[in-house]
ROFIVEX-610541 format. One record per residue: z, x, y of N, C-alpha, C in turn. Coordinates in nm, 2 decimals. Example, Ala and Ser with C-alpha at 12.3 -4.5 7.8 and 13.67 -1.06 7.14 Angstrom:
+--------+--------+--------+--------+--------+--------+--------+--------+--------+
|    nc3 |    nc1 |    nc2 |   cac3 |   cac1 |   cac2 |    cc3 |    cc1 |    cc2 |
+--------+--------+--------+--------+--------+--------+--------+--------+--------+
|   0.78 |   1.32 |  -0.57 |   0.78 |   1.23 |  -0.45 |   0.78 |   1.32 |  -0.33 |
|   0.71 |   1.28 |  -0.22 |   0.71 |   1.37 |  -0.11 |   0.79 |   1.29 |   0.00 |
+--------+--------+--------+--------+--------+--------+--------+--------+--------+
***
This chain:
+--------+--------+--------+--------+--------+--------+--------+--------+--------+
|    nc3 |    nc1 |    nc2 |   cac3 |   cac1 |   cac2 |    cc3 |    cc1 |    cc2 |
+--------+--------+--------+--------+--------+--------+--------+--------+--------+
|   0.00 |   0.08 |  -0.12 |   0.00 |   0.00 |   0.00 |   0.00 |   0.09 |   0.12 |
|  -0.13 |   0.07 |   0.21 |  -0.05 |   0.09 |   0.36 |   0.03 |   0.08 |   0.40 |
|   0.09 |   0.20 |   0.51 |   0.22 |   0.11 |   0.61 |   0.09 |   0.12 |   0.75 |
|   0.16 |   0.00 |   0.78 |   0.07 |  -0.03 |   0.90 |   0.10 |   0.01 |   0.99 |
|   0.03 |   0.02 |   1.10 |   0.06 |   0.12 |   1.25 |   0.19 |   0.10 |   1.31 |
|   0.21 |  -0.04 |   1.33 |   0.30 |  -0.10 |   1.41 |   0.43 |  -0.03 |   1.33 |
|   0.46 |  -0.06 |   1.24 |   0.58 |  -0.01 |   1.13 |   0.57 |   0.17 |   1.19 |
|   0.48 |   0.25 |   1.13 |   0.43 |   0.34 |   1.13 |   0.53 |   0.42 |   1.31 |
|   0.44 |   0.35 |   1.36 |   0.52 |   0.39 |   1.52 |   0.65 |   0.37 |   1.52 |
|   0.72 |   0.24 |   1.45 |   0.85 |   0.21 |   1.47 |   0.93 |   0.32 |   1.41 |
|   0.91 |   0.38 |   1.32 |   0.98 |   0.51 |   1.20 |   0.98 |   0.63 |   1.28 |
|   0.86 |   0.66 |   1.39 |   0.86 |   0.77 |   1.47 |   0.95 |   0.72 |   1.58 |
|   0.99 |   0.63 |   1.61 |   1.07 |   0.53 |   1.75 |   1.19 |   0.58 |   1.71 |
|   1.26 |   0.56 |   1.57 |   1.41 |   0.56 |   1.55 |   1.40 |   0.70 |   1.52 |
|   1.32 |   0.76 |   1.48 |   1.33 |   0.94 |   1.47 |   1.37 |   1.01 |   1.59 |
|   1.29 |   0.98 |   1.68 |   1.26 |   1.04 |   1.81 |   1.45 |   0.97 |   1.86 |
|   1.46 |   0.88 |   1.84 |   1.63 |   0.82 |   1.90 |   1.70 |   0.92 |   1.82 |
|   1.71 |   0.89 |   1.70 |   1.79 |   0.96 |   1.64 |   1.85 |   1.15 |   1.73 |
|   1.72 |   1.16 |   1.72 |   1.73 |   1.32 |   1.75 |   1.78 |   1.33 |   1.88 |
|   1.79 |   1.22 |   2.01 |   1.82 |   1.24 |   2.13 |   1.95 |   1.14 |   2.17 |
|   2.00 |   1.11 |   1.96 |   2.13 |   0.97 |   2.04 |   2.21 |   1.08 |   2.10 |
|   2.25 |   1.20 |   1.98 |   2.41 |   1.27 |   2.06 |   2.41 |   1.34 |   2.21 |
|   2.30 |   1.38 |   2.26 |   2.28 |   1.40 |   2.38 |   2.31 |   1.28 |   2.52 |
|   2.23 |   1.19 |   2.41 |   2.31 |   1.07 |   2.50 |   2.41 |   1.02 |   2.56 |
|   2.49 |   1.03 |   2.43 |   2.65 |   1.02 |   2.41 |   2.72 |   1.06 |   2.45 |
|   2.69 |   1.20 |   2.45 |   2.77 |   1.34 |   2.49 |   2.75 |   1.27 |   2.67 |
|   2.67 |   1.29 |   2.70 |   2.58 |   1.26 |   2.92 |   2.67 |   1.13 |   2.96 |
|   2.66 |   1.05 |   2.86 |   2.75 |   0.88 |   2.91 |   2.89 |   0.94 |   2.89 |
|   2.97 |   0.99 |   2.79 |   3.10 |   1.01 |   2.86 |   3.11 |   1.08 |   2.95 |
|   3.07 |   1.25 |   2.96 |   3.06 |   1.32 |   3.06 |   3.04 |   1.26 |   3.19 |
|   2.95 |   1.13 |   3.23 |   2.90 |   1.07 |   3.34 |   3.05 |   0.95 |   3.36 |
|   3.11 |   0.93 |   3.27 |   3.23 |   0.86 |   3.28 |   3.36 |   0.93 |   3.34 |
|   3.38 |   1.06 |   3.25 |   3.46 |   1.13 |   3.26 |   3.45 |   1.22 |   3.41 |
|   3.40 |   1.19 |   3.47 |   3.30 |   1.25 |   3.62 |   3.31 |   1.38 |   3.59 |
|   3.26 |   1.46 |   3.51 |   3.22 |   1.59 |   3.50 |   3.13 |   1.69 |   3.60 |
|   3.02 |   1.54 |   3.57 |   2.96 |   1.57 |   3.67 |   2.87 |   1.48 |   3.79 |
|   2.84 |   1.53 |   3.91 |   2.77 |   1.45 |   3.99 |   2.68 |   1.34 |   3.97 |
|   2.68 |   1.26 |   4.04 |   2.55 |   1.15 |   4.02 |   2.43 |   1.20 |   4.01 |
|   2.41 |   1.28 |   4.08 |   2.26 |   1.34 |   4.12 |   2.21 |   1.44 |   4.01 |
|   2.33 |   1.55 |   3.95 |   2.32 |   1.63 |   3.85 |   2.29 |   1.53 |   3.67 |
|   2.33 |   1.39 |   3.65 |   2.36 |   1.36 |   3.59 |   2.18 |   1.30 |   3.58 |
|   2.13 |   1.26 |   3.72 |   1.98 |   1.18 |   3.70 |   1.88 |   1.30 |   3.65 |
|   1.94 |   1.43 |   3.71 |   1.86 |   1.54 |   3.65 |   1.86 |   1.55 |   3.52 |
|   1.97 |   1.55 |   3.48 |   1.98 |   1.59 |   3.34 |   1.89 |   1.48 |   3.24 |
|   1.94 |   1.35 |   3.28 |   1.82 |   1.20 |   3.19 |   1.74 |   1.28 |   3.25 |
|   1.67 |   1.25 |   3.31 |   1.51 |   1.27 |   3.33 |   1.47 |   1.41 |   3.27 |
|   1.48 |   1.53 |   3.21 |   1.47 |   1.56 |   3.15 |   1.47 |   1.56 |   2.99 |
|   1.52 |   1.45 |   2.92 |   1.54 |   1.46 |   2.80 |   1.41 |   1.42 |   2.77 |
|   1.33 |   1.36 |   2.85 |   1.20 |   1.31 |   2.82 |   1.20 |   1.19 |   2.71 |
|   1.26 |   1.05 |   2.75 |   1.23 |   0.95 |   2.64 |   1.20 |   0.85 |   2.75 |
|   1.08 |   0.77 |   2.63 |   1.02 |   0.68 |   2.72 |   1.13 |   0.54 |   2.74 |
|   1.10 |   0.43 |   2.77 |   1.14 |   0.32 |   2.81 |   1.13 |   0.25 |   2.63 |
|   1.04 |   0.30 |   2.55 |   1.08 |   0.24 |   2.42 |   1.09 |   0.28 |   2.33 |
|   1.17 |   0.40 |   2.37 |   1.23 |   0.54 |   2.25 |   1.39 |   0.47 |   2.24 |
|   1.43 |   0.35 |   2.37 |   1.62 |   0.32 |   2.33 |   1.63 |   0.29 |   2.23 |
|   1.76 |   0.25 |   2.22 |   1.74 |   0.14 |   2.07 |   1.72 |   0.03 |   2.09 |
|   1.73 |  -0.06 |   2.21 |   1.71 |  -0.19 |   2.20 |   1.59 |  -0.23 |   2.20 |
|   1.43 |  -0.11 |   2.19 |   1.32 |  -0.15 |   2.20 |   1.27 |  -0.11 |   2.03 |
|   1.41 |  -0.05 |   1.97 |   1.37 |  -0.08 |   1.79 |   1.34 |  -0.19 |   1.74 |
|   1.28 |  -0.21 |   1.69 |   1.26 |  -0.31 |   1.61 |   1.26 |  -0.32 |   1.44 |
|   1.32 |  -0.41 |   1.38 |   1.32 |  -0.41 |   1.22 |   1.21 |  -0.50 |   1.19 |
|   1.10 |  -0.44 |   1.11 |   0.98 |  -0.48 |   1.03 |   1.00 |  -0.48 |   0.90 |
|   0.88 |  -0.56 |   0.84 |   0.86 |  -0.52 |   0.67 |   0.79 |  -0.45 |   0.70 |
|   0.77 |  -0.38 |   0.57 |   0.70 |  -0.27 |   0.54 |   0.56 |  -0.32 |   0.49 |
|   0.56 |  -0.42 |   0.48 |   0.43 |  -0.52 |   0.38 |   0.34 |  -0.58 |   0.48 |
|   0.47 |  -0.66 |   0.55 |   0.37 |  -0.74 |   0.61 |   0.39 |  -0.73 |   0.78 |
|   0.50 |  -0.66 |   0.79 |   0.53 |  -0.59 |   0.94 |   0.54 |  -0.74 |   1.05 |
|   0.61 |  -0.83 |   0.96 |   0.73 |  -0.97 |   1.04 |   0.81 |  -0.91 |   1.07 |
|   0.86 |  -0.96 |   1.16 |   0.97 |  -0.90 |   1.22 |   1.11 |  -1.05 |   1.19 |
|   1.06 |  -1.13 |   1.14 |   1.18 |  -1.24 |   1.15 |   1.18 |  -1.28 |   1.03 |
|   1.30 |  -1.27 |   0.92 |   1.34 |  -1.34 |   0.82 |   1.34 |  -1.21 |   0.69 |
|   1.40 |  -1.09 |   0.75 |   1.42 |  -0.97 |   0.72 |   1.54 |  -0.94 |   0.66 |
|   1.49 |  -0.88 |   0.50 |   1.65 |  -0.89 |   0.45 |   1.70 |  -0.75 |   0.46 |
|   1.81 |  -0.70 |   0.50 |   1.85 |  -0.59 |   0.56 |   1.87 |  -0.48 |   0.39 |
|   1.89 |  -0.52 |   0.29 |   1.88 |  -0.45 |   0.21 |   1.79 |  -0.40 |   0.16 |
|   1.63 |  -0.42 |   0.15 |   1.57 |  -0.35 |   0.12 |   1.42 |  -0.33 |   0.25 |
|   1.48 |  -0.41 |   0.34 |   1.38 |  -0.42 |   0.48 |   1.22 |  -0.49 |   0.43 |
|   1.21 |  -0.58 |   0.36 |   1.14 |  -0.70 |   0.33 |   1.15 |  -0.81 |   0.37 |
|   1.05 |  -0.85 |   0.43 |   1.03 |  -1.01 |   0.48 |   1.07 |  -1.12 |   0.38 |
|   1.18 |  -1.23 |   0.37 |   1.20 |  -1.28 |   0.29 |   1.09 |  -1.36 |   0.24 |
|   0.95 |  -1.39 |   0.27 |   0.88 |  -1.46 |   0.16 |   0.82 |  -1.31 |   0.04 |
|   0.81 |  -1.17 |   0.13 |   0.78 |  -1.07 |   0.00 |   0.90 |  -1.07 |  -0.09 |
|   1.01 |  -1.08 |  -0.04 |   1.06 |  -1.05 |  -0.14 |   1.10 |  -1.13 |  -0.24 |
|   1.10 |  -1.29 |  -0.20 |   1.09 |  -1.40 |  -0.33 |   0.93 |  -1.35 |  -0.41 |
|   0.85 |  -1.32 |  -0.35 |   0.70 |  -1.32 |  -0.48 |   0.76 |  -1.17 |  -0.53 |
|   0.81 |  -1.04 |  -0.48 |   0.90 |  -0.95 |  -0.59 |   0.95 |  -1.05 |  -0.67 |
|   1.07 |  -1.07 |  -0.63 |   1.20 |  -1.11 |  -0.77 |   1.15 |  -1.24 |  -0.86 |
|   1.05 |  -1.31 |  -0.79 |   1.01 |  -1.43 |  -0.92 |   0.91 |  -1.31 |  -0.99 |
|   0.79 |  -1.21 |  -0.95 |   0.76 |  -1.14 |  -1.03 |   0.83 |  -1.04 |  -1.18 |
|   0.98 |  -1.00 |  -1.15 |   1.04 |  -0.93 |  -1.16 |   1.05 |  -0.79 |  -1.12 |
|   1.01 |  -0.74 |  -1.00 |   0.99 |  -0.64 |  -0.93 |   1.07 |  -0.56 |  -0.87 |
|   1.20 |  -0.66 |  -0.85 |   1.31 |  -0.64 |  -0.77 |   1.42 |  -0.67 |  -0.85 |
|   1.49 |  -0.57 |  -0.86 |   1.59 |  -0.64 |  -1.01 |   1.74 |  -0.63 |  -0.88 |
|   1.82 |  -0.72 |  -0.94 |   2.00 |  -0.67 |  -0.85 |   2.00 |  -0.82 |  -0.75 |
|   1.90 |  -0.91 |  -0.77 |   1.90 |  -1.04 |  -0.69 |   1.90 |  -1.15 |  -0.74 |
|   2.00 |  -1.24 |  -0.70 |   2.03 |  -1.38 |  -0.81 |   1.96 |  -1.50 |  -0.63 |
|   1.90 |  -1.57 |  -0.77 |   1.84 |  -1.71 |  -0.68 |   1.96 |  -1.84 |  -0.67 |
|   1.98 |  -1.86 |  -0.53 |   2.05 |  -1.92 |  -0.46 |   2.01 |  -2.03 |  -0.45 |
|   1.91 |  -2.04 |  -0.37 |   1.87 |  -2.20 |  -0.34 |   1.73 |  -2.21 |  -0.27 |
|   1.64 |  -2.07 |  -0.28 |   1.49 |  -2.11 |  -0.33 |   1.43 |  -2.14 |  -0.42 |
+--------+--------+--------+--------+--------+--------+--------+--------+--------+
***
């Protein structure tokens, strides 16, 4: 199976976060703890170089199949209609049927 573009970019999205959260974290307390200046502190962001959809709030959770973004089961990151045609196939083993 393809992963499709959309997905594809989102994996480089949370990589790219990943690699620039502790820097983050470390600049927001420092900018709390007033370490340092307001003006030192806009220097410092604007150098880390992340765009406007590298935050986390512009992550987004996809399938991997069909790259929905709504009705996403957080265990195996499939759209819940793939994952009913897995487990009625038996593809997916560890899942008991509820009330589809």
């Amino acid at each position: 199976m393809k992963i499709k573009t959309v997905v594809l970019f989102d994996i480089l999205r949370r990589c790219h976060y990943k690699n620039q959260e502790s820097k983050l974290k470390v600049l927001k307390i420092m900018g709390r703890l007033r370490f340092f200046s307001f003006y030192n502190l806009i220097n410092i962001f604007s150098k880390l170089k992340m765009n406007n959809k590298d935050f986390f709030c512009a992550i987004n959770n996809k399938c991997f199949i069909t790259s929905r973004s709504k009705g996403l089961n957080k265990r195996v990151k499939i759209s819940r209609i793939k994952l009913k045609e897995f487990v009625n196939n038996g593809l997916l083993i560890g899942f008991s049927k509820y009330s589809w």
